[in-house]
N, C-alpha and C positions, 0 to 999 in steps of 0.2 A: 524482539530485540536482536536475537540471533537470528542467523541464516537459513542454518538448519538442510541446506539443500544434500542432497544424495551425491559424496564424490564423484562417483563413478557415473555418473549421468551428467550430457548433455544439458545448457539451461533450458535450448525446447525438451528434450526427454523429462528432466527435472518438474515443467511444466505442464507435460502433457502427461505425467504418473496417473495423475485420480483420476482423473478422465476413463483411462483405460484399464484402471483397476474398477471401476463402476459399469464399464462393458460399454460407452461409448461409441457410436461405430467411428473408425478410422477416419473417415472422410470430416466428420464434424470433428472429429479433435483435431486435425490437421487446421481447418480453419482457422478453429475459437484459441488454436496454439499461436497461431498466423498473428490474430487480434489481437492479444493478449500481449504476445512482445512487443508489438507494435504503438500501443498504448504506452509501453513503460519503455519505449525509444529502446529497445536490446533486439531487435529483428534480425542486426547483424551479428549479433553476438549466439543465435540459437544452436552451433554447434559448438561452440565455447564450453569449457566446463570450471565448473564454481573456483575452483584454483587459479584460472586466468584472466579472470573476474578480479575487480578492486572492488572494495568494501561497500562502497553506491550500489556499481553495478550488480552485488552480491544479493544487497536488499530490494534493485527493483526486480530482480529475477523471483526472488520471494512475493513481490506485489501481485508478480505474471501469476504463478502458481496463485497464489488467493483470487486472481479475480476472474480466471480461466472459465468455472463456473457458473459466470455472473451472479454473484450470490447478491441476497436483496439486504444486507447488513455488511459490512465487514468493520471489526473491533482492529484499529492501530492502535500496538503498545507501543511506545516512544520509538516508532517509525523514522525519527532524527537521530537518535543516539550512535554517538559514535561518527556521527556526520560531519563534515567541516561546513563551515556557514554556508556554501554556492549549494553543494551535497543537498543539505535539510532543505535548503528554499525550494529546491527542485523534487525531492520525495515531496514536500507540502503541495507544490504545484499539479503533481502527478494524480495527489488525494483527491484534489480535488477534480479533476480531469472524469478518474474515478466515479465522483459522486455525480459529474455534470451527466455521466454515461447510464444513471439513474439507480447505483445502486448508493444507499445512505452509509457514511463513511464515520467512523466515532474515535475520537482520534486520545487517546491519554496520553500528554507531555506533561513537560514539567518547562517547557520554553516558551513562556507567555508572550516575550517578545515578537516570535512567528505567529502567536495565535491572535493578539491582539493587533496585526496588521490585515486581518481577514474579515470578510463579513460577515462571517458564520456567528451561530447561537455558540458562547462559549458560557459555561459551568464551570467555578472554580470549587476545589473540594478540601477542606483540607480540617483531619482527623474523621474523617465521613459525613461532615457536614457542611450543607451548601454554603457557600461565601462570598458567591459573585455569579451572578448571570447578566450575560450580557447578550443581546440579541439585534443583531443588523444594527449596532452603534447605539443601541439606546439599553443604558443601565437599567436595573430591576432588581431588588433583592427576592422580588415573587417567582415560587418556581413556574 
């Protein structure tokens, strides 16, 4: 929900941290840093730093950094919060960009609204127990 990004760093340095804290060579983090803003539209923003950044751009600078790695899962916690309505639609559009680029994207909200306008399998949970699955528009109480 937070940002979390390094002041003192660049949104590509910000981005391109684990990379090069994992011994990455140079040449591929420069890239996958390349791709990664470019996915979450801040390409022009990679010497920007998280202070001249607004709240969106704070969060998809957080998305670059998560997906830098192409990792094959990534967990959104309420990836919208704190968003104004254009904001969210656009982090939502982004997820799913995300997933189309083939890594599975698992999203926890609490804005049904956005979720029930998607064609994804959505899970509703509530006291830890299932309440609603819905899968490509067709209802199911079976998990």
């Amino acid at each position: 929900q937070d940002a979390h990004l390094l002041p003192a760093r660049s949104v590509g340095e910000n981005t391109a941290f684990v990379l090069e804290m994992t011994g990455v060579p140079p040449a591929t983090v420069k890239r996958r840093v390349d791709h990664a803003l470019s996915v979450v539209g801040l390409a022009h923003k990679a010497r920007a730093y998280p202070r001249e950044l607004s709240g969106g751009e704070q969060k998809r600078a957080c998305l670059a950094r998560a997906i830098v790695r192409v990792p094959p899962l990534l967990l959104a916690d309420e990836p919208t919060a704190d968003l104004d309505p254009d904001s969210s639609w656009r982090m939502i559009k982004l997820l799913e960009r995300v997933n189309e680029l083939g890594t599975t994207v698992l999203v926890a909200t609490h804005h049904r609204e956005i979720v029930d306008q998607l064609g994804h399998r959505v899970l509703g949970l509530e006291k830890g127990e299932l309440v609603r699955n819905v899968q490509f528009g067709r209802y199911s109480m079976d998990a």
